[in-house]
Backbone as CSV, one residue per row, in Angstrom:
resi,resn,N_x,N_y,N_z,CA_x,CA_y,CA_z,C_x,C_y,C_z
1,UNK,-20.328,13.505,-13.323,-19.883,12.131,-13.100,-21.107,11.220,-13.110
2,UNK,-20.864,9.727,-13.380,-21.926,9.154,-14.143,-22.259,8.641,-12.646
3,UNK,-23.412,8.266,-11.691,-23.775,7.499,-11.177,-23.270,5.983,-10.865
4,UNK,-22.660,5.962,-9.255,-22.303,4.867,-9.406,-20.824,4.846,-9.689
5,UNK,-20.225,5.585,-10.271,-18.678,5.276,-10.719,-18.080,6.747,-9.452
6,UNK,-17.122,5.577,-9.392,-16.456,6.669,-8.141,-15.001,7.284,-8.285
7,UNK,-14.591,8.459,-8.322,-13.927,8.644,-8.259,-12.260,8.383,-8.028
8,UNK,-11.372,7.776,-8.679,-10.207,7.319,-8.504,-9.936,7.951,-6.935
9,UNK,-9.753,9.694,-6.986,-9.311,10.123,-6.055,-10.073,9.958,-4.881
10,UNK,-11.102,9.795,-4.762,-11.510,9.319,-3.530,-11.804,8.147,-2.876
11,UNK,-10.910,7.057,-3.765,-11.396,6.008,-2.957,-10.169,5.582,-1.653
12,UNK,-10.889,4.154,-0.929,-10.353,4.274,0.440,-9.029,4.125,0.112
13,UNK,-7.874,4.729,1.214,-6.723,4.400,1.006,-6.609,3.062,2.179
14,UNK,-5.447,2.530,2.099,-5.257,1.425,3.202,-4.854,1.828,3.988
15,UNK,-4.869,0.926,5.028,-4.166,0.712,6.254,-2.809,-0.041,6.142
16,UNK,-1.929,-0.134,6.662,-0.987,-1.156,7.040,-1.648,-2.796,7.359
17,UNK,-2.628,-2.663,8.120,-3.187,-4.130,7.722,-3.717,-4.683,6.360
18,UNK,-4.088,-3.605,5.815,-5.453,-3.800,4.851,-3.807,-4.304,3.616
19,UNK,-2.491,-3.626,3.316,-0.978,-3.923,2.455,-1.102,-5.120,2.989
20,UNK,-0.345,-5.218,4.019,-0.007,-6.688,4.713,-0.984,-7.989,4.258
21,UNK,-2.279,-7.659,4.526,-3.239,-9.091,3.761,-3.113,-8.785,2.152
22,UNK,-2.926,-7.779,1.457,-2.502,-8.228,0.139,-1.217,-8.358,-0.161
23,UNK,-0.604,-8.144,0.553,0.512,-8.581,-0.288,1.249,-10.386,0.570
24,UNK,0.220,-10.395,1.702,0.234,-11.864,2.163,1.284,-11.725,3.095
25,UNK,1.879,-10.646,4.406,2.622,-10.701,5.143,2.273,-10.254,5.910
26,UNK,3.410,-10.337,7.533,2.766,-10.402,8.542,2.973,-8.043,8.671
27,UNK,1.884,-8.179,9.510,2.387,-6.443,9.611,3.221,-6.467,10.152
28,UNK,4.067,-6.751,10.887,5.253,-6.291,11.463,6.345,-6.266,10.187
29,UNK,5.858,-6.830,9.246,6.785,-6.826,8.176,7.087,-5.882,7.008
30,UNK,6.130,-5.303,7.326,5.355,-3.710,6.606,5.922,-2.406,7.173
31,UNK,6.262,-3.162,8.522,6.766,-1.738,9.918,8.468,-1.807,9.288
32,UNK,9.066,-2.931,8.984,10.114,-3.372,9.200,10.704,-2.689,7.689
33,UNK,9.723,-3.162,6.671,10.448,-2.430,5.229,10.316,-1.093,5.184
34,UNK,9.139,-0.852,6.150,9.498,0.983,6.339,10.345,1.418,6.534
35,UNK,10.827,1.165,7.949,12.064,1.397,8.483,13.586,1.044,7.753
36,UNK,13.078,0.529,6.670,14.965,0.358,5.910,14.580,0.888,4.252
37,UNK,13.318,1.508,4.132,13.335,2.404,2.792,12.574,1.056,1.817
38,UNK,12.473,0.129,2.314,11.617,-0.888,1.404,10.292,-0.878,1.094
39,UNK,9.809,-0.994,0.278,8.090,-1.196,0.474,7.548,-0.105,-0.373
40,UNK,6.103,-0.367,-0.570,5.541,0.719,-1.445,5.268,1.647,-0.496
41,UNK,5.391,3.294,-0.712,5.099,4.195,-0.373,3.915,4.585,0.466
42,UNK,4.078,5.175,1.786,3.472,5.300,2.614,3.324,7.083,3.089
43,UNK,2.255,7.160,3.330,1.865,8.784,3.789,1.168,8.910,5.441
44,UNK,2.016,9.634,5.878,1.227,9.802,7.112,-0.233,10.944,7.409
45,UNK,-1.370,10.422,7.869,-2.107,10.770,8.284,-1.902,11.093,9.515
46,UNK,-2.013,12.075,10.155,-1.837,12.494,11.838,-1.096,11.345,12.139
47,UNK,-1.237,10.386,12.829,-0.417,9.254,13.288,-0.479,8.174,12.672
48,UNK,-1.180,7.945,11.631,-1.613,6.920,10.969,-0.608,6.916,9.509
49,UNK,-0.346,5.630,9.186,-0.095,5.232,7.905,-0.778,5.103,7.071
50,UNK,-0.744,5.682,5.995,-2.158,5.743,4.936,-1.293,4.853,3.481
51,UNK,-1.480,4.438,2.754,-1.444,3.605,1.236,-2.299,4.032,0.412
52,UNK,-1.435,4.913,-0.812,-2.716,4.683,-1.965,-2.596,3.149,-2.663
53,UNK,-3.876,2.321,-2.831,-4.136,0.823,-3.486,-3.163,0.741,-4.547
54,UNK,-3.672,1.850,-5.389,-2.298,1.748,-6.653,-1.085,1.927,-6.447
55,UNK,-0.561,3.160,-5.341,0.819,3.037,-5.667,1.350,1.285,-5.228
56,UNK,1.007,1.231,-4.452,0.944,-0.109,-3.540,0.793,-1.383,-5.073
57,UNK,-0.126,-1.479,-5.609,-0.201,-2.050,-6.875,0.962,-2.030,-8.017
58,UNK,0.837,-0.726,-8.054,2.178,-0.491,-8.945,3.807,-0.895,-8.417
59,UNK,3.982,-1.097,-7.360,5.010,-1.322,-6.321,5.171,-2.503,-6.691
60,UNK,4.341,-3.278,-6.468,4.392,-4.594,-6.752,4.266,-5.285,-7.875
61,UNK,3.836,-4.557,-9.102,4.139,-5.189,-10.582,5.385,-4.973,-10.656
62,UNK,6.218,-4.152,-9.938,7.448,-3.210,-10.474,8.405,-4.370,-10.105
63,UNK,8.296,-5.669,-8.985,8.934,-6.566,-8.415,9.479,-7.674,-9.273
64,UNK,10.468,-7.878,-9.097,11.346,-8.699,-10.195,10.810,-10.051,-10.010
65,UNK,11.169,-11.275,-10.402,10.587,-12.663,-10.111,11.915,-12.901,-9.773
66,UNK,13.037,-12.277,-9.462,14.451,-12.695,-8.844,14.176,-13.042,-6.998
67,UNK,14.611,-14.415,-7.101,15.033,-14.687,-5.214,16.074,-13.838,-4.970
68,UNK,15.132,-13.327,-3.357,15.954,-12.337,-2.872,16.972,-12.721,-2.020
């Protein structure tokens, strides 16, 4: 691997805060689409919620421009 370029697979995953400031909502709102199957895909770490950036990315190109 070339210097400097990092690995897809290892880079940081998010937090629930780190979704919430990109996608511009409050976290409780992140807790809330969990809980009814909404939202990009989430993995638990021991107690923690983990986000890969892309699926999270991809989640959100996937979003219609239809009012919900």
């Amino acid at each position: 691997m070339a210097t400097g370029v990092m690995n897809p697979r290892l880079a940081k995953l998010w937090t629930v805060q780190d979704v919430a400031t990109f996608l511009g909502v409050p976290v409780k709102t992140i807790y809330s689409w969990r809980s009814t199957g909404y939202g990009p895909r989430a993995r638990k770490v021991g107690r923690f919620l983990r986000y890969d950036p892309e699926e999270v990315r991809r989640w959100f190109d996937a979003l219609t421009d239809e009012v919900a």
